[in-house]
C-alpha positions in Angstrom: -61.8 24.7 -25.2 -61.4 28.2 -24.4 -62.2 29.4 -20.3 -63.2 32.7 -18.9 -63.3 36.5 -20.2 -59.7 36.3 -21.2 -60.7 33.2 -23.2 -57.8 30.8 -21.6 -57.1 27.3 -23.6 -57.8 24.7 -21.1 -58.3 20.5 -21.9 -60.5 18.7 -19.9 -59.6 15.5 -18.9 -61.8 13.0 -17.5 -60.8 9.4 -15.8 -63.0 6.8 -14.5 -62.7 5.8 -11.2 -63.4 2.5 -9.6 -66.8 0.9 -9.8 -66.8 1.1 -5.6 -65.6 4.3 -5.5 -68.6 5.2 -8.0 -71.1 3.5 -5.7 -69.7 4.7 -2.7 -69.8 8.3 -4.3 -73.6 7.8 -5.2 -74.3 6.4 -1.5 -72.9 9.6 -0.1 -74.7 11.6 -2.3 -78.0 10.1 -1.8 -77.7 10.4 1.9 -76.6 13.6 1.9 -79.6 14.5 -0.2 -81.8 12.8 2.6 -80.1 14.7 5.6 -80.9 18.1 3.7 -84.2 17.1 2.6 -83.2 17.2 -1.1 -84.4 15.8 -4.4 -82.2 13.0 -5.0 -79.8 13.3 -7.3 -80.7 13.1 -10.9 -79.1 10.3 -13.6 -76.6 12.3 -15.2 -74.9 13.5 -11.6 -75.0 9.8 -10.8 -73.4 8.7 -13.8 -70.7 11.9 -13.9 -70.0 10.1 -10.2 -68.1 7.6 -11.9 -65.2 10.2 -13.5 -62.8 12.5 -11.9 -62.9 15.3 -14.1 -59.9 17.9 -14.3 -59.8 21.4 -16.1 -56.1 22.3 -16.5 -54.3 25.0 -18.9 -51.4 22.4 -18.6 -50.0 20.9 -22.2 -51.2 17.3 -22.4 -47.2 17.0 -23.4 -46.4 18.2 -20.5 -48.7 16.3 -17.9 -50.0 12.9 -18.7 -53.8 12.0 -16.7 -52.0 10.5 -14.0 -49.5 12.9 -13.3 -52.2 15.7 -13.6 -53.7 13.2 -11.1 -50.2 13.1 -8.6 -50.3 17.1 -9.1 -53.8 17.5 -8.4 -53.6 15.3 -5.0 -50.2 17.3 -3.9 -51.9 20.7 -4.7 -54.9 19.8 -2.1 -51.9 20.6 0.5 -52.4 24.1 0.0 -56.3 23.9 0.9 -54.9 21.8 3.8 -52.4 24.6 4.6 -55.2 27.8 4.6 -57.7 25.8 6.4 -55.2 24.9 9.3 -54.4 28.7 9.2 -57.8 30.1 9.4 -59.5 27.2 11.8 -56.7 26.2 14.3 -53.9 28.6 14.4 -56.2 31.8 14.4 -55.4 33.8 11.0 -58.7 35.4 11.3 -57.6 37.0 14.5 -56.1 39.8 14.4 -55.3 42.9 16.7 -56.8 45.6 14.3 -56.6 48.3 17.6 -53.7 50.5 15.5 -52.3 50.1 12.2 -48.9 49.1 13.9 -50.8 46.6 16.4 -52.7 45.2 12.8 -49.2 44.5 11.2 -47.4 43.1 14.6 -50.6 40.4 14.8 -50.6 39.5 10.9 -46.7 39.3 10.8 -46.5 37.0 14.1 -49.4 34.7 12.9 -47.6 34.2 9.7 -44.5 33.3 11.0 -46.8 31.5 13.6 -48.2 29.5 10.7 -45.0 29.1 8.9 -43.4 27.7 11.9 -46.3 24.9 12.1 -45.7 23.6 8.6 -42.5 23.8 9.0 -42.1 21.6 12.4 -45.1 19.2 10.5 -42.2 18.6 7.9 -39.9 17.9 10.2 -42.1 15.6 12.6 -42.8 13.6 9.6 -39.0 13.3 8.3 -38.4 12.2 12.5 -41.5 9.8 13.0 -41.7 5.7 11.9 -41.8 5.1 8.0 -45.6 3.6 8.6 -46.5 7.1 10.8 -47.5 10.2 8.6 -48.0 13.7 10.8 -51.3 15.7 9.9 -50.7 18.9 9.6 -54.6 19.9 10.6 -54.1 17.9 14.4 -50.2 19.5 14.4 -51.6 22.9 13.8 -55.0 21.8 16.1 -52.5 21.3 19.0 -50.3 24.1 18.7 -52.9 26.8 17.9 -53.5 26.3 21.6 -49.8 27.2 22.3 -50.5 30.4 19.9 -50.7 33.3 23.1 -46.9 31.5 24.3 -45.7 32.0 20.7 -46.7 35.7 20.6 -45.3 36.5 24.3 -42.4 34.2 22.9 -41.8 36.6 19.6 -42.4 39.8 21.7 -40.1 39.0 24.7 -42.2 38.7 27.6 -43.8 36.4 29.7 -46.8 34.9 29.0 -48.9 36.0 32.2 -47.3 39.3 30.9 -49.1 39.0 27.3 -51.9 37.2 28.7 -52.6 40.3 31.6 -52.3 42.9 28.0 -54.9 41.4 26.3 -57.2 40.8 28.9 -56.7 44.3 29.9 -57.1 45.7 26.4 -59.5 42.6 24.6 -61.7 41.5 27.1 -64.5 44.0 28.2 -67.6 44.8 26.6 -66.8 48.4 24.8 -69.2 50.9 26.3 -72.4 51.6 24.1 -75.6 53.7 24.4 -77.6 52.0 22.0 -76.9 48.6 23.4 -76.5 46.4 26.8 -74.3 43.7 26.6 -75.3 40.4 29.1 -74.1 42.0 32.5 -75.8 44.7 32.2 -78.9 43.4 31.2 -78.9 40.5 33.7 -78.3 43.5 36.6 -81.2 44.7 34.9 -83.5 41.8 35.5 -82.3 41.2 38.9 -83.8 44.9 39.6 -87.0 44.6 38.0 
């Protein structure tokens, strides 16, 4: 089989599952269907419910189904990694103010980031064989630390940092062609 405009040989490779994890698949799906206010899912998604089905450009020589299976479920750390990133630890943040502010905020969330998985990794090689770390509640409960890590990397304190941003982050910006909540609660309170 050939994929995409550069015409890419990939195999597909398709491995039942479990009957219970079939059913349990099609009881999700119907629910979901109900919550949304859907059409119910037709026979042939049902029946694909029972397969996990893989589309890989790897040899079949080189990965068997189940290590393309081991691979797959190892590669679903790097979703884990970009959604920690952009959900707890603030990625989508940055301080775009100046083009020098723009690449002190990306390079300190980075090595913000970094430093998460790397600590996860080390909690997990420290913790009880029966304990695994998450790296979503790690990165959860130090993206709350994230304004001590930036005072941290730029040497200063962090009522110093926190007294910037404020200072710089906080107010409305001043606009003609819009009041912001202030201004149009004053507003109200005059009328």
């Amino acid at each position: 089989m050939l994929l995409g405009p550069e015409r890419v040989p990939v195999r597909l490779v398709a491995l039942p599952v479990p009957e219970e994890v079939a059913n349990l698949r099609r009881h999700k799906a119907k629910i979901s269907a109900q919550r949304r206010r859907r059409s119910p899912p037709g026979a042939e998604h049902l029946f694909l419910m029972a397969w996990n089905l893989f589309v890989t450009n790897v040899p079949a020589a080189t990965w068997r189904p189940k290590i393309l299976v081991l691979v797959y479920r190892l590669r679903w750390r790097i979703e884990i990694i970009f959604k920690t990133w952009k959900s707890h630890l603030g990625l989508r943040q940055l301080n775009c103010r100046t083009a020098v502010l723009l690449q002190l905020s990306l390079l300190t969330k980075l090595l913000f980031c970094a430093l998460v998985c790397q600590f996860t990794d080390l909690l997990e090689l420290v913790c009880a064989p029966d304990e695994h770390v998450s790296l979503l509640r790690v990165g959860r409960i130090l993206g709350q630390f994230g304004c001590g890590f930036s005072a941290t990397v730029l040497g200063i304190s962090v009522a110093r940092w926190l007294e910037f941003n404020l200072a710089r982050h906080a107010f409305y910006e001043r606009r003609r062609d819009r009041k912001n909540y202030y201004e149009l609660l004053s507003q109200a309170g005059r009328a």
